[in-house]
PASEBA-1860 file (N, C-alpha, C; in nm, 3 decimals):
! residues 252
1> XXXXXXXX> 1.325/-4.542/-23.214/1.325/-4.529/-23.070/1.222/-4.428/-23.021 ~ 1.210/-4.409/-22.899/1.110/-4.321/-22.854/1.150/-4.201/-22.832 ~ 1.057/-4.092/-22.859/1.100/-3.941/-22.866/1.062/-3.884/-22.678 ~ 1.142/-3.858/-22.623/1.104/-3.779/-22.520/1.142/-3.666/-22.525 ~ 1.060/-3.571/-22.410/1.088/-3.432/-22.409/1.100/-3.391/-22.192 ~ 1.148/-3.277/-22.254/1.181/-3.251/-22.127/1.152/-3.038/-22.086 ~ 1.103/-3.008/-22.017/1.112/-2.854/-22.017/1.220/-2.819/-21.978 ~ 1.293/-2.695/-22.050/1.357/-2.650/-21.985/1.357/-2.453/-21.936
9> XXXXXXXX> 1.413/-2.384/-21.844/1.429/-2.265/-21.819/1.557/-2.225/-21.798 ~ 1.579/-2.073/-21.763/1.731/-2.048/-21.721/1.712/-1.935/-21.705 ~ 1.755/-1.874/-21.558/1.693/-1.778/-21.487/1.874/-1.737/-21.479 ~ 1.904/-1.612/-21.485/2.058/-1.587/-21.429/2.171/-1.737/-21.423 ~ 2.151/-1.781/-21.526/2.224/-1.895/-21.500/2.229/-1.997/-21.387 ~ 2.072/-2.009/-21.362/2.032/-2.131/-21.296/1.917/-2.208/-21.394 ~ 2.036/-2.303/-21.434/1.874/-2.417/-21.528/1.804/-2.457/-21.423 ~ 1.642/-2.492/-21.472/1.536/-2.562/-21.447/1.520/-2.651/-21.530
17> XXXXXXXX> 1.480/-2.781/-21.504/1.495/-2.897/-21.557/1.376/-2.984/-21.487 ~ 1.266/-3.077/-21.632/1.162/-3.107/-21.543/1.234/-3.282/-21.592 ~ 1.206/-3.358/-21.562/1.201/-3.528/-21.598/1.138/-3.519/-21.773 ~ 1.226/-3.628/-21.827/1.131/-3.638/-21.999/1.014/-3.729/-21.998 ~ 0.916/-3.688/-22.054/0.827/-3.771/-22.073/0.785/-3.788/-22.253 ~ 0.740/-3.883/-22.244/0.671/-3.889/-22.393/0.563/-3.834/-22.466 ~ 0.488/-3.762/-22.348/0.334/-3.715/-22.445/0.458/-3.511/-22.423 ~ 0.420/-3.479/-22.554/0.455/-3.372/-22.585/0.383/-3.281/-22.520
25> XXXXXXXX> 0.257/-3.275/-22.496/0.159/-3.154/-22.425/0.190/-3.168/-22.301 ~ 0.263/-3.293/-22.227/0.268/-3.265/-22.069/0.385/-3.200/-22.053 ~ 0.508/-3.176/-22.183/0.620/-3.115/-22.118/0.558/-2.971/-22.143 ~ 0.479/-2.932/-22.193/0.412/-2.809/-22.267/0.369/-2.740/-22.170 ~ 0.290/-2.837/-22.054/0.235/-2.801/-21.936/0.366/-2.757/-21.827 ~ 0.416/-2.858/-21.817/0.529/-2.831/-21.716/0.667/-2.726/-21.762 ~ 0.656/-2.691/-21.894/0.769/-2.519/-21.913/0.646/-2.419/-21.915 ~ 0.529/-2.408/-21.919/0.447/-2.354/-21.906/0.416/-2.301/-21.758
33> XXXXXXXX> 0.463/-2.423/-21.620/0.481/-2.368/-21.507/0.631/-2.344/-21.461 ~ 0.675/-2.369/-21.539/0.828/-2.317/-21.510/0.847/-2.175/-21.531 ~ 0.801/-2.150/-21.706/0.810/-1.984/-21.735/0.707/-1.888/-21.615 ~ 0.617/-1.957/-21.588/0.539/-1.884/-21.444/0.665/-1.857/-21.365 ~ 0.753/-1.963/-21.293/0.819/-1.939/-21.223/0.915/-1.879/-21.181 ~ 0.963/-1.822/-21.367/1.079/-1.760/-21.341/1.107/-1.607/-21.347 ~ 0.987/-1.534/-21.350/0.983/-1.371/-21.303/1.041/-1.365/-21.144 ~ 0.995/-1.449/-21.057/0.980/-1.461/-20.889/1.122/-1.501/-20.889
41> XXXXXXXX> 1.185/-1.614/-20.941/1.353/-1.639/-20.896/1.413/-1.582/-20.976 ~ 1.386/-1.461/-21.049/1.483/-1.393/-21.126/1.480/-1.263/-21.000 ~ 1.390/-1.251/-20.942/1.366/-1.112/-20.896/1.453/-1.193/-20.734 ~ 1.430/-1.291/-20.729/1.527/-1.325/-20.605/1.666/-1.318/-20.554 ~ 1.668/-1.422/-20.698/1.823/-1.396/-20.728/1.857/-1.257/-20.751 ~ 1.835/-1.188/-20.810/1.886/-1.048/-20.859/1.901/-1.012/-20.721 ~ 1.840/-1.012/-20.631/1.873/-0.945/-20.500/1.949/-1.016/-20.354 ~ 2.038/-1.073/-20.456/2.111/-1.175/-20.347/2.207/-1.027/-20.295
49> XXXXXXXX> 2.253/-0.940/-20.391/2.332/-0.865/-20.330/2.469/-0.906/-20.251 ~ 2.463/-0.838/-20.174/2.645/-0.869/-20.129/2.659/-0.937/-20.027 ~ 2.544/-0.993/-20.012/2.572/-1.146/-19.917/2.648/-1.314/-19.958 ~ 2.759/-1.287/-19.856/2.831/-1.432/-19.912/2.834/-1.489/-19.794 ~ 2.753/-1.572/-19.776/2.774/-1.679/-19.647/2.634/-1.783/-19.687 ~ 2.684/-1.874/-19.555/2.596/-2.024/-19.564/2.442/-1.976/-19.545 ~ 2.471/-1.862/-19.451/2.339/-1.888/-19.388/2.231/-1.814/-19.497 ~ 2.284/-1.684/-19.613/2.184/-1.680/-19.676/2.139/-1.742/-19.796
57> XXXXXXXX> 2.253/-1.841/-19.818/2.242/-1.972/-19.920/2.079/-2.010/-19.862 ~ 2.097/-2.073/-19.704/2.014/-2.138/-19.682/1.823/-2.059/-19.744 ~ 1.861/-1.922/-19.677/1.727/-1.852/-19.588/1.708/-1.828/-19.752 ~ 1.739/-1.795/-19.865/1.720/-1.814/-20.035/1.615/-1.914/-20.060 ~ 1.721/-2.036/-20.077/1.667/-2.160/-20.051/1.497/-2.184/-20.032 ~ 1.523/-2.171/-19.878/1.381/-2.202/-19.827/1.294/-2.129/-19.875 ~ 1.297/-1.947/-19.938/1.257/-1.881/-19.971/1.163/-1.922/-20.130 ~ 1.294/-1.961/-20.185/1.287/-2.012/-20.351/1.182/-2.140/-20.305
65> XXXXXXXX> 1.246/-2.221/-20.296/1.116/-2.379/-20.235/1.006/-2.373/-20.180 ~ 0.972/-2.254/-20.110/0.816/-2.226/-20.100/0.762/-2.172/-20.203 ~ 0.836/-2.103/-20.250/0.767/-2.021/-20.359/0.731/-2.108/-20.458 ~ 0.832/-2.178/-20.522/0.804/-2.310/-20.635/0.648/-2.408/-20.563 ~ 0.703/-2.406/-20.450/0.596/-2.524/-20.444/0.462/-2.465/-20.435 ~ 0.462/-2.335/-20.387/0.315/-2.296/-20.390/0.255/-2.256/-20.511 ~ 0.369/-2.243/-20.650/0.303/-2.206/-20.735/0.292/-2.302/-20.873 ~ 0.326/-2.442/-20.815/0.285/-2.580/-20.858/0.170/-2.613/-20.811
73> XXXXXXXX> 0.153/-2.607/-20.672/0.060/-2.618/-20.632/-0.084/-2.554/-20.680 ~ -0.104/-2.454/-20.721/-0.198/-2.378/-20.814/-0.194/-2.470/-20.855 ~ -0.126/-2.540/-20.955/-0.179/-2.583/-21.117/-0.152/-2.737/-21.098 ~ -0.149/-2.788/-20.949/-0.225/-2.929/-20.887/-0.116/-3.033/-20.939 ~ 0.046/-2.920/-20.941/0.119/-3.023/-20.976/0.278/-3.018/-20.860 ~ 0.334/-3.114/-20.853/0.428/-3.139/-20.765/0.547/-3.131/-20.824 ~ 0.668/-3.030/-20.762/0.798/-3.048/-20.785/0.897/-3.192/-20.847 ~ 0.867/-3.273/-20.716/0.943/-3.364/-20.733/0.841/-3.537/-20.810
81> XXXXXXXX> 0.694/-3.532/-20.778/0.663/-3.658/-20.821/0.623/-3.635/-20.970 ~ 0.573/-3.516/-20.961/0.498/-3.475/-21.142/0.636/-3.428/-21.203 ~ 0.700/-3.328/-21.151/0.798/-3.246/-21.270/0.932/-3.325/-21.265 ~ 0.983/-3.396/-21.132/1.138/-3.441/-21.116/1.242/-3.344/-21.153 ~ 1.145/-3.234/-21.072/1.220/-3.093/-21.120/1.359/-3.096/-21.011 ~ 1.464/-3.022/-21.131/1.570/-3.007/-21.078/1.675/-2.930/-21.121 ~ 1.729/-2.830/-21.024/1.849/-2.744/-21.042/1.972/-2.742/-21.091 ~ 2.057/-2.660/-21.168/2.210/-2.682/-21.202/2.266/-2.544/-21.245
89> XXXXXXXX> 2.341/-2.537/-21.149/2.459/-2.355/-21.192/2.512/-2.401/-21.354 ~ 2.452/-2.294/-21.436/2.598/-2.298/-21.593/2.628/-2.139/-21.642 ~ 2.738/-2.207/-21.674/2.830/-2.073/-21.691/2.877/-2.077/-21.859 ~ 2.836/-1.985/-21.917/2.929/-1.984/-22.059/3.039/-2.013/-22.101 ~ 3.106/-2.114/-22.146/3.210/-2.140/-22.136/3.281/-2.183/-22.313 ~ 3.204/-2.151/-22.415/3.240/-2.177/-22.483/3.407/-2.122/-22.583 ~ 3.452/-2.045/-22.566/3.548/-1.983/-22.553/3.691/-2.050/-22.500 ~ 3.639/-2.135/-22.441/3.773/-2.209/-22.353/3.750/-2.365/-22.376
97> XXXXXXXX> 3.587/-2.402/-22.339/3.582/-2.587/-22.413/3.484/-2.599/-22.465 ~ 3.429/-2.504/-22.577/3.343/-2.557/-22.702/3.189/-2.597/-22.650 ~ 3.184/-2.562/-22.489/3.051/-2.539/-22.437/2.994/-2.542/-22.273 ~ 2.917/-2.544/-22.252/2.838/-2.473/-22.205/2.888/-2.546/-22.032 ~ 2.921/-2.492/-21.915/3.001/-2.547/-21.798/2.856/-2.548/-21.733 ~ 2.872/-2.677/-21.687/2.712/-2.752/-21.650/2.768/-2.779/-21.468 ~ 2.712/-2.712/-21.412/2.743/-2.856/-21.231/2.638/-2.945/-21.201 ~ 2.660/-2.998/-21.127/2.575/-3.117/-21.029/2.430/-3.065/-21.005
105> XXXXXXXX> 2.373/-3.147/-21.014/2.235/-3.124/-21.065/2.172/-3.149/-20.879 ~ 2.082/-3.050/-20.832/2.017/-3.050/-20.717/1.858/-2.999/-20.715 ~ 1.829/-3.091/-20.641/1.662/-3.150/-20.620/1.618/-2.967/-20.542 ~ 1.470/-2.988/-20.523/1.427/-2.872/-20.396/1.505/-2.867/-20.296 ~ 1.449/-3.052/-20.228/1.534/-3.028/-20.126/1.663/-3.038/-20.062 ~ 1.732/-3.014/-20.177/1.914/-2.973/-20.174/1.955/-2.864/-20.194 ~ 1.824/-2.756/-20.233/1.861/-2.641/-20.323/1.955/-2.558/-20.272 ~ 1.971/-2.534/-20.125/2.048/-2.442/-20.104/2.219/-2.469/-20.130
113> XXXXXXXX> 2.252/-2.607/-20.112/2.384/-2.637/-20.187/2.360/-2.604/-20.347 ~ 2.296/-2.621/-20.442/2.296/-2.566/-20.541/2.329/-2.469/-20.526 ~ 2.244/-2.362/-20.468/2.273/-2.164/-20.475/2.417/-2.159/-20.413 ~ 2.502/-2.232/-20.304/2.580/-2.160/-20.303/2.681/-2.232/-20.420 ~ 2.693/-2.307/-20.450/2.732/-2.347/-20.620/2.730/-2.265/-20.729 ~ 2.579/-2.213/-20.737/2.536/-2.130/-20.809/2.619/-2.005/-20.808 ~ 2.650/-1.924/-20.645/2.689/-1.804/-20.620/2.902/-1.815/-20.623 ~ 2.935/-1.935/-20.640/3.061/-1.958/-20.643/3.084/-1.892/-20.796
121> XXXXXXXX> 2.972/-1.956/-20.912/2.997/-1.968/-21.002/2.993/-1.802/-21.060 ~ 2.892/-1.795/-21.004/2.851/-1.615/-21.077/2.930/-1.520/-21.007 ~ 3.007/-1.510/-20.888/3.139/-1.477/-20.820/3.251/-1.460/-20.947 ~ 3.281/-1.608/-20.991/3.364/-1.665/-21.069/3.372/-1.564/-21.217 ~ 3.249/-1.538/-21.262/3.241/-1.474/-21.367/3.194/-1.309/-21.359 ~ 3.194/-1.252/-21.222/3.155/-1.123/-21.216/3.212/-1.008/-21.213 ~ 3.326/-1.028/-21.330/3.415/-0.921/-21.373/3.356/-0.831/-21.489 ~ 3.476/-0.773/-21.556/3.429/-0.670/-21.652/3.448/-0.780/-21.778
129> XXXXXXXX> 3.421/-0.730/-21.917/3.434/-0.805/-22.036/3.606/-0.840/-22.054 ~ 3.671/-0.956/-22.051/3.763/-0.977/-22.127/3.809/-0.880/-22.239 ~ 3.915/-0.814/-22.181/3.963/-0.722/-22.347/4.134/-0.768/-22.393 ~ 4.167/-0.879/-22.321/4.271/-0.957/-22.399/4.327/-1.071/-22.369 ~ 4.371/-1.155/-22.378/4.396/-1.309/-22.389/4.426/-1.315/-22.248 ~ 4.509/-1.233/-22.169/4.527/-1.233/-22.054/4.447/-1.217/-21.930 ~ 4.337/-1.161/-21.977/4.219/-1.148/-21.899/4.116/-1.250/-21.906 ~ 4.159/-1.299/-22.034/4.040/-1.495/-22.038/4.118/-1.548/-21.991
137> XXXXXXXX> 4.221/-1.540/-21.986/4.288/-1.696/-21.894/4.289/-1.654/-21.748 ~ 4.256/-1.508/-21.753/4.224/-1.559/-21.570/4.131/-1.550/-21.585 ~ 3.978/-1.512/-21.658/3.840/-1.552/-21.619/3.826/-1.697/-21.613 ~ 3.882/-1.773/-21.713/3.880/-1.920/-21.710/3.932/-2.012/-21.561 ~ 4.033/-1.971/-21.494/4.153/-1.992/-21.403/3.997/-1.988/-21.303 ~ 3.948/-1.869/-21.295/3.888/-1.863/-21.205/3.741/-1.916/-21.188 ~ 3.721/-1.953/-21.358/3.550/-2.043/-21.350/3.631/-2.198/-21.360 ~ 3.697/-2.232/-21.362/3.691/-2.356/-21.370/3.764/-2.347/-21.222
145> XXXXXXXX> 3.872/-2.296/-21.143/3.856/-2.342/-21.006/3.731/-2.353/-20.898 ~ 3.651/-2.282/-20.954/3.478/-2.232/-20.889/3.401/-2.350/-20.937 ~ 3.426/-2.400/-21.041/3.347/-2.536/-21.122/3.380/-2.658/-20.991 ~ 3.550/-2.654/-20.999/3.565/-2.796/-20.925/3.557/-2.807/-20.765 ~ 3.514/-2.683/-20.716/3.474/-2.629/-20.555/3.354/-2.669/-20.624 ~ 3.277/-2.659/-20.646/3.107/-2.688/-20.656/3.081/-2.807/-20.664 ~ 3.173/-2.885/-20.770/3.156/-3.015/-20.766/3.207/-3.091/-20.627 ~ 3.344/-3.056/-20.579/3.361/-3.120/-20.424/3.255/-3.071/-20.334
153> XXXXXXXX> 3.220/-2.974/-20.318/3.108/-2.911/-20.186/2.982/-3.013/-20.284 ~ 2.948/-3.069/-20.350/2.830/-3.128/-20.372/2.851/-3.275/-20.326 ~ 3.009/-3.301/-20.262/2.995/-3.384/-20.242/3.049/-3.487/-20.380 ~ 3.110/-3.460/-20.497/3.168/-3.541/-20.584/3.299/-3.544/-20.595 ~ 3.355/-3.555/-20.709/3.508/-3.634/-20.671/3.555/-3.477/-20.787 ~ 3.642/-3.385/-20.693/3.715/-3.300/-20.744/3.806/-3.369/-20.864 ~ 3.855/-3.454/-20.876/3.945/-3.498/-20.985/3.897/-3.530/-21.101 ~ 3.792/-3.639/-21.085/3.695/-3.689/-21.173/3.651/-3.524/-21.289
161> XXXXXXXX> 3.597/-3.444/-21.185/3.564/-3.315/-21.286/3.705/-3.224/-21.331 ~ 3.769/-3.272/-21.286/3.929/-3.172/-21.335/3.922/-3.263/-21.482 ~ 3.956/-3.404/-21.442/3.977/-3.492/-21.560/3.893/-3.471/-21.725 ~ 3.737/-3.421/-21.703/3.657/-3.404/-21.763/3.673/-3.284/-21.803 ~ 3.741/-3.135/-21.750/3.752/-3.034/-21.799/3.884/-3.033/-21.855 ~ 3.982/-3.103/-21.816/4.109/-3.168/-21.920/4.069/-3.206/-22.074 ~ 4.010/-3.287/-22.044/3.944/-3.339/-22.199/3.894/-3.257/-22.283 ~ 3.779/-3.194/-22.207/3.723/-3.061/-22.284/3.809/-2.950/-22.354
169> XXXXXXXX> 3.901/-2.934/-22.265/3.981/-2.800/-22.325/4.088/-2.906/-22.405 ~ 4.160/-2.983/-22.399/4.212/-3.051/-22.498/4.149/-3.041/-22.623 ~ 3.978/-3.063/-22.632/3.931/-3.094/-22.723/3.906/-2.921/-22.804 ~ 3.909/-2.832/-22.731/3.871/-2.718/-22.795/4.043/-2.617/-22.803 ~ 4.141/-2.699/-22.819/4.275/-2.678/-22.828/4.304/-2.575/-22.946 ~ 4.215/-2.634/-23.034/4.203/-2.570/-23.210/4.176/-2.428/-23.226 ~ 4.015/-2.459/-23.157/3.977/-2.305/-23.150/3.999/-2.259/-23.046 ~ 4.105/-2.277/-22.956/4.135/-2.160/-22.861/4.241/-2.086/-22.987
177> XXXXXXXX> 4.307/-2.161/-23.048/4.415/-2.102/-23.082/4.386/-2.034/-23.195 ~ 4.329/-2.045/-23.293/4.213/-1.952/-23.338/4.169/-1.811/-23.277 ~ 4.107/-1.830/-23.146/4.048/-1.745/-23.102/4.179/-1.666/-23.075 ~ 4.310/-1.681/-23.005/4.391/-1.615/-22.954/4.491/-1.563/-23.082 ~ 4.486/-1.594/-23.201/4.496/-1.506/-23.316/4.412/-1.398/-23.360 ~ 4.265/-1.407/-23.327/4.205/-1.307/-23.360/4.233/-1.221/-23.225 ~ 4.240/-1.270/-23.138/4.251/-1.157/-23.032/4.406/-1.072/-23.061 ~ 4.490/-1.137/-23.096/4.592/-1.002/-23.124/4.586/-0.948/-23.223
185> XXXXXXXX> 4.501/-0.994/-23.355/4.461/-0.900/-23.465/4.354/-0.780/-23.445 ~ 4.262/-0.832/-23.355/4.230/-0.740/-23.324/4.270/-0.600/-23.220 ~ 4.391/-0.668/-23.112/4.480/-0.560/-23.050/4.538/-0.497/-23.135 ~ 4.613/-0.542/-23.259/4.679/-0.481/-23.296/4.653/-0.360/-23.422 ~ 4.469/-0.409/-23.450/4.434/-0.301/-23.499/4.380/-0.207/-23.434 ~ 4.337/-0.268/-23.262/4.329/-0.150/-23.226/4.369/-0.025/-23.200 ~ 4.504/-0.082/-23.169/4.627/-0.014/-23.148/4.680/0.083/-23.273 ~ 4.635/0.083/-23.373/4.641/0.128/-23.514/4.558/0.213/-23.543
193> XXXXXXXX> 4.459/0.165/-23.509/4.358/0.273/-23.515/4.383/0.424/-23.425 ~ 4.394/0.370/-23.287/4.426/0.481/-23.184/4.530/0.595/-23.260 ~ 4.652/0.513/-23.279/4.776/0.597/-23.354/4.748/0.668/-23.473 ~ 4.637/0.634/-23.508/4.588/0.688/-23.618/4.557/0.856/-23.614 ~ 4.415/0.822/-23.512/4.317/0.937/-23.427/4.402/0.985/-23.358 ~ 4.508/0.990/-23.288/4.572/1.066/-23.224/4.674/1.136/-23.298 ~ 4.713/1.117/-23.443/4.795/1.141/-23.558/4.671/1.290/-23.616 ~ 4.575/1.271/-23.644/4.494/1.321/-23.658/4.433/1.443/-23.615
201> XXXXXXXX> 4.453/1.363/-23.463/4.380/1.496/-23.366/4.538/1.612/-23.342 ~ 4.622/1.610/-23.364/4.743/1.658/-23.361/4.776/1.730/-23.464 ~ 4.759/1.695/-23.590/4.757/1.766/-23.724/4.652/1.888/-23.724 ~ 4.558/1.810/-23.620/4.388/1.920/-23.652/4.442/2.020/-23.541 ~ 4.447/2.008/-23.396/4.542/2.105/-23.322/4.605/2.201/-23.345 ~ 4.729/2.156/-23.425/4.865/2.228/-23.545/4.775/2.315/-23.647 ~ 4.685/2.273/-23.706/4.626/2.379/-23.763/4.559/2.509/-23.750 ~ 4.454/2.413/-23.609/4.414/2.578/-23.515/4.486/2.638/-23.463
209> XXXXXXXX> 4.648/2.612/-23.463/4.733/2.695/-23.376/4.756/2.813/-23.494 ~ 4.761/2.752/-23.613/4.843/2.866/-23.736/4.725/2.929/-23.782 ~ 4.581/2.915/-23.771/4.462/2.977/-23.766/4.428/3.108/-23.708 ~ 4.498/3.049/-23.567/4.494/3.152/-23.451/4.595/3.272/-23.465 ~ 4.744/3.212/-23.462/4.831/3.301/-23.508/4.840/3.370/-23.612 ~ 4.804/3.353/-23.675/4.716/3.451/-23.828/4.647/3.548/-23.783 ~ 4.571/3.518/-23.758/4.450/3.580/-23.700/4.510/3.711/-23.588 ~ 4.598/3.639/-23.492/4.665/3.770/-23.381/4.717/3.850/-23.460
217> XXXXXXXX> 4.827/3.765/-23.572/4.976/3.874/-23.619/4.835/4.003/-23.719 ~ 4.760/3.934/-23.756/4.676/4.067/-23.854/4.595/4.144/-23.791 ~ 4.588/4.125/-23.634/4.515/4.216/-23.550/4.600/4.269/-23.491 ~ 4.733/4.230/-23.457/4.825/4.326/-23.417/4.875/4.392/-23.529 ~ 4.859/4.385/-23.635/4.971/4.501/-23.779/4.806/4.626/-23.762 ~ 4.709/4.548/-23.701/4.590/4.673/-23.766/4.557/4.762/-23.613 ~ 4.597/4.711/-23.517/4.591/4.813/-23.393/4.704/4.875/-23.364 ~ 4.675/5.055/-23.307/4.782/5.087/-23.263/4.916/4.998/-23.131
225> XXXXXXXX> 4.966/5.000/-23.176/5.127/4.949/-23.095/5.118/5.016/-22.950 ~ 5.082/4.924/-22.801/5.081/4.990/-22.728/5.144/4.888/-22.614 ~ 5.105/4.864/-22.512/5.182/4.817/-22.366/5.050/4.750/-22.349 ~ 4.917/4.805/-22.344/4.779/4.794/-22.313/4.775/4.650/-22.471 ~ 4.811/4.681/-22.553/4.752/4.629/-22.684/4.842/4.498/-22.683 ~ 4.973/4.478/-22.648/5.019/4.392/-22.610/5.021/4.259/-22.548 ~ 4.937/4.365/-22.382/4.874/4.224/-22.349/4.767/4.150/-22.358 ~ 4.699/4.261/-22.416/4.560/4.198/-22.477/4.607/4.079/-22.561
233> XXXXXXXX> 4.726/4.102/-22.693/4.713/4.011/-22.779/4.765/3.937/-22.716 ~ 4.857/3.871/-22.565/4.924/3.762/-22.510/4.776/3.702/-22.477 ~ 4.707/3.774/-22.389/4.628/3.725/-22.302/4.498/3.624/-22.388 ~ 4.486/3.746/-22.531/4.386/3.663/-22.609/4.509/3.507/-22.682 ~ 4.592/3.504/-22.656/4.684/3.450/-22.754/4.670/3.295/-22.669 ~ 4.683/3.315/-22.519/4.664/3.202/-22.422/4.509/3.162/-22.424 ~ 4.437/3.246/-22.476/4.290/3.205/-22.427/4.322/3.106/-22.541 ~ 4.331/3.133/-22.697/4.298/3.076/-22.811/4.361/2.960/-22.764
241> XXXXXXXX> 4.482/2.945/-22.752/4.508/2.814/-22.720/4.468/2.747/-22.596 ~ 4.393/2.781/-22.553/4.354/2.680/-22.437/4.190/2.633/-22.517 ~ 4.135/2.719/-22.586/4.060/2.667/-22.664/4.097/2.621/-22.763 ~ 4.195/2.560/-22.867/4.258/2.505/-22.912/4.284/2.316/-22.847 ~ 4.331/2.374/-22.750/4.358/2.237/-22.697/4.249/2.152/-22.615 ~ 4.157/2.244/-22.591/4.033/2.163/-22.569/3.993/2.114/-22.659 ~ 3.934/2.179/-22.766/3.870/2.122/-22.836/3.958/2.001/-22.928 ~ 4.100/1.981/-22.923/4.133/1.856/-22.936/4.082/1.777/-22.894
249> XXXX> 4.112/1.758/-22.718/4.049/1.668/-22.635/3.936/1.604/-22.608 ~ 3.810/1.723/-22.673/3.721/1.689/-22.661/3.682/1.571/-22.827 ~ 3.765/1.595/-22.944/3.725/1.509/-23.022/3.808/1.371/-23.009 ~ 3.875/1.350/-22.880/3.938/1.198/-22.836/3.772/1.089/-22.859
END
């Protein structure tokens, strides 16, 4: 059969995608103006900032689509008749269905429904790292409700993509459960470990305390016995232990 190729990019988790063709040097040409392209919509995107509404979906958009087209234009080639270039939000998803959460694929001039697709999705995933089973099932809860809003706002059939992410996670049933064994082996050594270092730092504590008290009772048998000498040794007796117990804290 025939070999085609196709360029691809991925800027913050927006693919670029050109049409396949068969001569190998023209897809060569066309990721060649893609990687041009993607310093300018990385630096865009990065500065979407804390705008969530339609209207700067749009004013992006138009922003991003001039920019592409003027810098096709240099190199005497066209978005849509030469490259059949085209957009799609993905999100990492392997963890939950064995790969990669793809949406609805949008032209230039649709782009701004893409971005806010795009910005549902990266919303969806803009928490801290997962640190236990309970925290992936709501990162998941919340990229796959953001998946099937992207797919209805594009205008497709919300069910149709539920149905398809049914299947998927059915199919990666195995290694979730896998994965959610290592995740309590690894809680539970974490948890082991801690009890450990804190077993540790407590013993090391206990020691500078009988260090210290050594140290007072043989400076009090060698100074005269006084009222004055007394509280010196309380007063040095509170200092030691407050340096004592810092320097626990500080080896947490």
């Amino acid at each position: 059969g025939r070999v085609l190729h196709s360029a691809v990019v991925h800027v913050e988790r927006l693919e670029l995608r050109t049409r396949e063709v068969e001569s190998r040097s023209t897809a060569m040409k066309f990721r060649a103006a893609l990687r041009d392209l993607k310093p300018e919509i990385a630096a865009d995107l990065g500065h979407r900032g804390a705008a969530n509404c339609a209207d700067f979906d749009e004013a992006l958009a138009a922003k991003l689509a001039k920019k592409v087209s003027a810098s096709l234009a240099e190199k005497g080639l066209d978005a849509d008749k030469d490259l059949g270039l085209y957009f799609r939000a993905t999100t990492p998803a392997r963890q939950w269905i064995g790969t990669t959460l793809c949406g609805p694929v949008f032209h230039l001039r649709s782009l701004a429904v893409g971005l806010h697709g795009w910005r549902l999705m990266q919303q969806a995933r803009a928490v801290s790292k997962p640190k236990s089973m309970q925290d992936l099932d709501m990162t998941w809860a919340r990229a796959r409700h953001a998946h099937l809003d992207l797919w209805e706002f594009a205008g497709r059939s919300r069910e149709e993509a539920a149905r398809r992410l049914d299947m998927l996670e059915q199919r990666g049933a195995a290694k979730r459960k896998k994965q959610m064994l290592r995740w309590h082996f690894q809680e539970r050594r974490r948890e082991a470990k801690e009890a450990l270092q804190s077993q540790r730092q407590n013993a090391r504590a206990k020691r500078l305390q009988v260090r210290i008290q050594r140290i007072l009772d043989t400076w009090s048998l060698r100074c005269p016995r006084s009222k004055a000498t007394a509280t010196a040794l309380s007063s040095m007796q509170v200092e030691m232990q407050q340096v004592c117990s810092q320097d626990a804290r500080g080896s947490l």
